[in-house]
N, C-alpha and C positions, 0 to 999 in steps of 0.2 A: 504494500500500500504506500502511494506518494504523496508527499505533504501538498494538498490543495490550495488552493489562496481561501476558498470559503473556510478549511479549518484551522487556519493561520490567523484568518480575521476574528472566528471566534472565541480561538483562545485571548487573543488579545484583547479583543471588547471586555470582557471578563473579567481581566487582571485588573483593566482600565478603569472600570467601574468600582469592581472592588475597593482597588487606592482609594477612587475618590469618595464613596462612602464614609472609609476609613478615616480618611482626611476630615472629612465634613465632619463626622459625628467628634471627633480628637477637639474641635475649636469648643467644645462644653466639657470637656476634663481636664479639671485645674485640681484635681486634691489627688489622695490615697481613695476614697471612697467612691469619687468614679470609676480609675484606676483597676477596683476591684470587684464591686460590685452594683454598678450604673446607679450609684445615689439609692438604692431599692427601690425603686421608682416604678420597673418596668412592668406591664399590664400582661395579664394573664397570656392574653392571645398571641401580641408579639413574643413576648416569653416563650411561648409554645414553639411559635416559629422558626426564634434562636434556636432552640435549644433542639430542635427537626433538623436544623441546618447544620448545626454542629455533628448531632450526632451520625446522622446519614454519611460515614464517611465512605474511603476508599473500600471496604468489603459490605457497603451496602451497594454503591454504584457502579461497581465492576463484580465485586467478589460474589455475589448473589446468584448473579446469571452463570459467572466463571464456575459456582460450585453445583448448580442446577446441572449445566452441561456438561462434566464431567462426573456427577453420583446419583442424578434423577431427583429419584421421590426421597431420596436422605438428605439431601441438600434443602427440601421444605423448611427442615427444623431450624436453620438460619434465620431466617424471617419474621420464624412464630416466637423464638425466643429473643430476636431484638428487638421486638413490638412486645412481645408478653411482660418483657423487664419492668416498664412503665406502670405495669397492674401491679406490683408489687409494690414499685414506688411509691404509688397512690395509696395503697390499703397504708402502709407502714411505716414509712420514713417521710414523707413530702412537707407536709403540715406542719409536725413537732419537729424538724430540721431548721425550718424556716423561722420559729418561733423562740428556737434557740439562742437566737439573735448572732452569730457565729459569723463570721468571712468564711472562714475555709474550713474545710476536715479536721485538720488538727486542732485550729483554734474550738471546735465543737467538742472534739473528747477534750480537752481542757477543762470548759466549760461544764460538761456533765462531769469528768471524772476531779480535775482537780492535778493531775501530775504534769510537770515538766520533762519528764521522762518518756511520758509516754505521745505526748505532746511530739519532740523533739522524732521517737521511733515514726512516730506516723508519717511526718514531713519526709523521712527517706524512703517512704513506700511510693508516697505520692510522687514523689520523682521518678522514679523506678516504674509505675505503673503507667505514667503519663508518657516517659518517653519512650517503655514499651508500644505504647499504641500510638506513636506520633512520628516511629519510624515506618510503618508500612507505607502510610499517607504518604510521605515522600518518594516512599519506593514507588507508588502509585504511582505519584508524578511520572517519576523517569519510564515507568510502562505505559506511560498512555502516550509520553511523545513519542517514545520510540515507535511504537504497533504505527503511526502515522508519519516519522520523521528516521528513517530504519539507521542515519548516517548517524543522529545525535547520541550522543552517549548518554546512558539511564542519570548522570549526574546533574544534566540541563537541565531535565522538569524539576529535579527533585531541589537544585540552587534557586530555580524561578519562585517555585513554593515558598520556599524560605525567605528571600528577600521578603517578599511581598506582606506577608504575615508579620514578621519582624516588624516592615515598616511601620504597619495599621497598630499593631502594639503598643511599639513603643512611644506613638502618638498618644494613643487615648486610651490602651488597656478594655477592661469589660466594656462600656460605656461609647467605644470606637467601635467593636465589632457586633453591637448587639446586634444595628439595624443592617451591618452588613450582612450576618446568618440566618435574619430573618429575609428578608431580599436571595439569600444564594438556596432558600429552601426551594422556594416558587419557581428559580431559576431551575433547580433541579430535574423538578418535577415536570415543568415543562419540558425539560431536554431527556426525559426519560418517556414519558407519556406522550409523546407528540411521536418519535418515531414507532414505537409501539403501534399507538392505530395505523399510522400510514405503513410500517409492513406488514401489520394484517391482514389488513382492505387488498394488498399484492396479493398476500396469500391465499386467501377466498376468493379471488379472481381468477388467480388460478394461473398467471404472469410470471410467478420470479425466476429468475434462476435456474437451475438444476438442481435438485435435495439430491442430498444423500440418502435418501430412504424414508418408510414413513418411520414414525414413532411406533406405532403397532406392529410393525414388523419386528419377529423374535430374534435378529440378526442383527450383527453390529453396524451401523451405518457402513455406507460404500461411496468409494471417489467417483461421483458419474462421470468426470472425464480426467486424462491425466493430470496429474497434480505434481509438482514439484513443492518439496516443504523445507526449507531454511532451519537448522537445527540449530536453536543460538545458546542453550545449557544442554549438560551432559544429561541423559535420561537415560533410563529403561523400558524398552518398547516390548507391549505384550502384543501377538498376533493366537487369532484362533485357528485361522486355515492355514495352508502350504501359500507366501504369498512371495511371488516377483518383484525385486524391486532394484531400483536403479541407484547405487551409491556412489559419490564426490566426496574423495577422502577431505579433511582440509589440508591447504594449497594443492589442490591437485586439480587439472583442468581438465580430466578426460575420468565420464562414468564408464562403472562395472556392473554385471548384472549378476544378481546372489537372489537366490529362495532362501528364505525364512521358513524352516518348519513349523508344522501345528503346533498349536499349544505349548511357544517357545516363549523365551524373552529374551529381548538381543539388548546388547549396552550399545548405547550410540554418543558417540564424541560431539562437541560442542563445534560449529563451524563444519560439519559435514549437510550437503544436500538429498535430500531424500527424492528419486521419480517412481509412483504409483504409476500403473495402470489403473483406463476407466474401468468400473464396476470391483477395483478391489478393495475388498474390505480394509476400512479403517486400523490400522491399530493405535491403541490407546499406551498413555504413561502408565507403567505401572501398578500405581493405586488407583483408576481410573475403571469404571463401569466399563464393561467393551458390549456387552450383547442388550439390545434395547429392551429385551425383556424384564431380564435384570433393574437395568435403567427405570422403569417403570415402577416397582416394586419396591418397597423398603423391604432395609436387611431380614432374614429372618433368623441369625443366629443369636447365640446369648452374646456374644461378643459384640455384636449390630446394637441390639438393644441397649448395654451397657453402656456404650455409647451415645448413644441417643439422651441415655438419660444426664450421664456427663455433662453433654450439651449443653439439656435443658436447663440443669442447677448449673451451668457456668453462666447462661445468660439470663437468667430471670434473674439471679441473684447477685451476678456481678453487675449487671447495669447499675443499678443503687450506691455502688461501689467506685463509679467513677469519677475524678475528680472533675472533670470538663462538665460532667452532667450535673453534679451536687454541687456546683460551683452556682448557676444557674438558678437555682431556685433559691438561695441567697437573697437573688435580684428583686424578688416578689413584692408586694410591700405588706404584707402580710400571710400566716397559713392557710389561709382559707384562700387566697388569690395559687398560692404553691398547688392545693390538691389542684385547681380547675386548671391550672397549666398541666397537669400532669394527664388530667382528661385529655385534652384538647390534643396533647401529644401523641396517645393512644391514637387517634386518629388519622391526624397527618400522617405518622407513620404506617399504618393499614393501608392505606389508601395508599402512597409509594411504592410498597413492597408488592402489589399485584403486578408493575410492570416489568421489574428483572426477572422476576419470575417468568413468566411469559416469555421475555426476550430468552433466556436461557434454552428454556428448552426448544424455542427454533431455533437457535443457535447448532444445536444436534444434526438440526437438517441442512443446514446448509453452511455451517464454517467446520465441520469434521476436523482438516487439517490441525485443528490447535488441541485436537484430543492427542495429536504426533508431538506438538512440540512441548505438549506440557503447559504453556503459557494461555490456560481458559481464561483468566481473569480478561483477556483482552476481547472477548466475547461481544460485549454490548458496541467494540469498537470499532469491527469489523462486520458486524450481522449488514448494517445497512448497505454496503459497498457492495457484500456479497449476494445482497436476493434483487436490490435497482442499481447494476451497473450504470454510468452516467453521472450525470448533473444531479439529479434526483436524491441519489446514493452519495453524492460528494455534499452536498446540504446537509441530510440524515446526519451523515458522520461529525459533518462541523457541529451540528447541534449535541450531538451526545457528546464529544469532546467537550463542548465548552460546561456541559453538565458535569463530566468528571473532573475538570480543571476546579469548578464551584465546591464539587466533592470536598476536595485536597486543602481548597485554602478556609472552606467553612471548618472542617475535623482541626485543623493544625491551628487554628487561629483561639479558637477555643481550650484547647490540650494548652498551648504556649502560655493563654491570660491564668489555666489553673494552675501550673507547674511552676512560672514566676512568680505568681502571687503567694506563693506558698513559701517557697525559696527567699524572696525579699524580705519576709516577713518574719519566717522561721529562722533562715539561716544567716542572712544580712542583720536581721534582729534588730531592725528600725523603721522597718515597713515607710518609708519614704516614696517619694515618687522616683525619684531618681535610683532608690535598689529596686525598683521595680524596674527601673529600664535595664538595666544593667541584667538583674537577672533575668530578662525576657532575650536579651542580646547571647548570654552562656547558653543558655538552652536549648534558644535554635540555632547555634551551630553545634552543641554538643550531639543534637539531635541528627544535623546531617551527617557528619560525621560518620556516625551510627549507619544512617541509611548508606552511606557509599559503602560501609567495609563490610555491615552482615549479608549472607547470603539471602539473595526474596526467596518466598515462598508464597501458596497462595494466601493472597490479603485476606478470604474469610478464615483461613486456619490461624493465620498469625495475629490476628486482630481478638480469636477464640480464645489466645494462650491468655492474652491480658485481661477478658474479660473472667475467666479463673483464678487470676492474680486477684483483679480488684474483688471476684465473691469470697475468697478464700480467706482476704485480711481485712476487709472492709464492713463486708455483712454484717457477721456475726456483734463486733462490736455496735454496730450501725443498730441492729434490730434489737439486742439484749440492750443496747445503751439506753434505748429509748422506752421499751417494754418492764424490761428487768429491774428494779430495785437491787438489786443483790448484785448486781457488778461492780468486780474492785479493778484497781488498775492495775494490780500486779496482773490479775486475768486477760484483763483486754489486751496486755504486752502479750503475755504467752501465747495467745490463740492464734494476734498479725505476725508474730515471728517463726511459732509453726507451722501456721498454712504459708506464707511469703516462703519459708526457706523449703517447705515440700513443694510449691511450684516452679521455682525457680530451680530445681534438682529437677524436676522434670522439663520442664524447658532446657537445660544444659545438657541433659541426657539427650533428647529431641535432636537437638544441634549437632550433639558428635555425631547421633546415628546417621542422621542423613549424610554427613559426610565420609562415613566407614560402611556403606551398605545397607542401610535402613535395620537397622535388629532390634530395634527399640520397642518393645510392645507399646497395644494402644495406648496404654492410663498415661504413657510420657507423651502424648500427644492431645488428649484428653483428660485431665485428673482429677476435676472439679467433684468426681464420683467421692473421692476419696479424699479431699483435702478439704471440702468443707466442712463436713461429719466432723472430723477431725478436730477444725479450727473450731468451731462449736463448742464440740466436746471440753477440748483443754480449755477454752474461755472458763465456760461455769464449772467445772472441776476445781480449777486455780482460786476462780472468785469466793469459792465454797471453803476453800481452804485459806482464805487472806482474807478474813472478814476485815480488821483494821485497815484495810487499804479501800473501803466504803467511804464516801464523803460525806461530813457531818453535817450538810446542805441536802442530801438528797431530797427531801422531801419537798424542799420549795423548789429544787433543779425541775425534777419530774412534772410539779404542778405548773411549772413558765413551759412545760414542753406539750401539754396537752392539755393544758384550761382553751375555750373559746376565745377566740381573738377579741368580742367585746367585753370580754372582763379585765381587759387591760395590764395583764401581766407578764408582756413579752414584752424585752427589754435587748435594744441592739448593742451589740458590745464593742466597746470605741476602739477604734483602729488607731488612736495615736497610742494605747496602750499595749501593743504589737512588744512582746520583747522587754519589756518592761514588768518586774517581779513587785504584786501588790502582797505588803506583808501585813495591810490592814483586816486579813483574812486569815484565820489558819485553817486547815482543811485536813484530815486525815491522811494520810499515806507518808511513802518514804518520799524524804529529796524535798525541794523547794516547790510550792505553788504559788500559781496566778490568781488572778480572778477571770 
């Protein structure tokens, strides 16, 4: 695919607007409290909006369709549990979050627990968790120009991202990018919904292309004419039949022709060209659905299942968990305005998620090829090009690029104002405007950084790992913090340190295998089964066992966290005291408290 001028123009309309939003909204932040959390000022619905726009990032607007097309009816559960998180939000955390009166995460178990300690542990999660999920986004970047720009290197999208985010930051922080994510929501959704019907309406006409086959058919899609495939990472190719095919060592200018046995799996080098014949079957990477039956079908073994449920307790429970999201309803101006942003979000999000969907699975039919190279996330970039060759198809594609470039800088704009804000505040220990710029400046390049040297993988699995992280250390303290009386702080450390250190063992694990052979069982690729339970468990075990690490306030903590907003007992807790030790208080536990 070659870069167009229609998709050239619309990445750049995008960026352009972006800035200027950014820019515009930055001329009404002059303190720390815009900075972090737009004055709390902002109304439910745009609230909603941001916070759609943030969250939809690079594995909802590529990784969706890329994981539909590559594992069928088990790539559903993406979807249901990045929308289902929000029901959870809503029952449990949203309201009495809000009411907390709290800036950030940590500042909030502070506030409920009372330790500096544990204060301090939480801030290096939130780092950890934030720039987990705020490297794919970048890597996004560098795959969407590339699948349209083949000559640029994965580092340009992912530099472009960067600047651009930084800049709107360091401008105006929360308060700069609310109306930008609430704008790149709409943006989205139009660049995702809009080619959706129009390659429909081809497809019920009965017009496009040439498919690979239908969906009902029990056979793995087929090349309907010869195909040449660009191998740009090392994979493993599975084949079911005896299949013919044409190999370009790299540097080499002259192909060979080799069969492929049934039911084999051949390693293929990075920089080799692959030629199909028309009508032969597909083969797929690996891990990759090959027979559409299958495809069709969710798993049926216990191992499929286990998985699934993994999943589901990574993302219903880790959404609540994230600091980009939980940042957000800060913004409210009060809990009752928090739960109906969290409605409202339910929504928007539902409504989104029907079109990667969709686009996904005709993806199947007619871009096969990226089941070869491994690279499905590029899915929603290539569908249009592939079914209205032309002008038509050159549009299409501008417009979903410019929705995925909206992707990248809505997720990363938001991750940057939660991971700064936290940092300036926690770690600079003066919550200033200016640690705030500074620490939004370390971040996002600590953050590129990251994206150039780790290996991609796909954005809905890598996007998965973090949303395990944040269920694993976040949750538990999040939902007992708020429910539970009987939480001490020595427990809420034990639980984020247990679950944080058993996922980040499975993600390290994860990393070497893929690069030794893949021998890693699933739980290193899924662990959430196992490491929430876990994190759970040790919480109230610990708490049970450290009564004196109770705070001698709970009762009035609890009742500012869950009285009705007009009885007047939510009380916001001043950001110039950021880092500052009030000894007008004593509080139960080990080590120094705040208020």
């Amino acid at each position: 695919m070659q870069l167009s001028p229609w998709t050239l123009t619309g990445v750049v309309l995008v960026a352009a607007v972006t800035f200027y939003l950014g820019r515009r909204s930055s001329r009404f932040a002059n303190s720390t409290h815009d900075f972090l959390v737009a004055r709390r000022t902002v109304r439910s619905r745009r609230n909603a909006a941001a916070i759609s726009g943030e969250y939809l990032s690079a594995a909802s607007f590529l990784g969706v369709a890329g994981i539909v097309l590559k594992d069928g009816a088990d790539g559903l559960w993406y979807p249901i549990g990045f929308t289902g998180g929000y029901l959870a939000m809503m029952l449990f955390v949203a309201a009495p979050l809000r009411r907390s009166g709290a800036y950030t995460l940590p500042d909030f178990l502070e506030a409920r627990l009372g330790s500096v300690a544990l204060r301090r542990c939480a801030t290096w999660f939130v780092v950890v968790v934030g720039i987990l999920y705020l490297v794919p986004q970048l890597q996004g970047a560098g795959l969407a120009l590339k699948t349209v720009l083949p000559a640029a290197p994965p580092v340009i999208g992912a530099a472009v991202v960067t600047v651009i985010v930084v800049a709107n930051v360091l401008g105006g922080g929360m308060r700069a990018i609310t109306l930008v994510q609430a704008f790149q929501y709409w943006l989205k959704l139009f660049a995702i919904a809009v080619p959706a019907f129009v390659l429909c309406a081809v497809f019920v006409t009965g017009n496009p292309a040439a498919s690979a086959g239908a969906l009902g058919s029990p056979a793995p899609p087929m090349f309907p004419q010869q195909t040449t495939v660009d191998i740009q990472t090392d994979v493993r190719l599975h084949v079911d039949e005896v299949t013919p095919v044409g190999v370009r060592e790299p540097g080499s200018d002259t192909d060979r022709t080799v069969v492929w046995a049934g039911s084999a799996t051949e390693q293929v080098a990075a920089g080799t060209k692959l030629t199909f014949p028309a009508g032969t079957q597909v083969p797929t990477v690996s891990d990759a659905v090959s027979a559409n039956s299958d495809w069709l079908s969710p798993g049926k073994g216990l191992t499929d299942l286990l998985q699934t449920y993994s999943l589901l307790i990574a993302t219903f429970l880790g959404t609540m968990g994230l600091p980009h999201v939980l940042v957000r309803f800060y913004t409210n101006p009060d809990g009752k305005a928090a739960r109906r942003t969290a409605v409202h979000v339910l929504l928007l999000l539902g409504l989104f998620y029907l079109f990667p969907t969709l686009l996904g699975a005709m993806s199947r039919m007619y871009v096969p090829q990226l089941l070869v190279t491994g690279q499905t996330d590029a899915a929603v970039l290539a569908l249009p090009h592939a079914m209205v060759p032309g002008l038509i198809g050159q549009v299409l594609t501008a417009v979903v690029m410019a929705g995925a470039f909206a992707a990248f800088l809505s997720t990363s704009s938001g991750l940057l104002v939660s991971v700064a804000g936290v940092v300036s505040t926690d770690v600079f220990g003066r919550g200033r405007v200016s640690d705030f710029r500074w620490a939004s400046l370390v971040v996002g390049v600590l953050a590129l950084a990251f994206a150039v040297l780790m290996r991609p993988t796909d954005l809905s699995l890598s996007v998965g790992m973090s949303f395990a992280l944040a269920a694993s250390v976040f949750s538990p303290v999040l939902v007992l913090g708020i429910w539970w009386r009987g939480l001490t702080w020595p427990g809420a450390m034990a639980g984020m340190i247990v679950g944080g250190v058993l996922v980040i063992g499975a993600l390290a694990t994860n990393t070497a295998s893929r690069y030794t052979g893949g021998w890693a069982p699933w739980l290193a690729d899924q662990p959430a089964l196992v490491t929430v339970p876990v994190a759970f468990a040790v919480t109230v075990l610990v708490s049970l066992a450290t009564p004196a690490g109770r705070p001698v306030d709970v009762n009035s903590v609890m009742l500012r966290l869950h009285a009705p907003d007009p009885l007047g007992f939510m009380r916001d807790r001043a950001v110039a005291r950021f880092g500052q030790i009030d000894t007008s208080k004593q509080r139960a536990g080990r080590g120094r408290h705040r208020k």
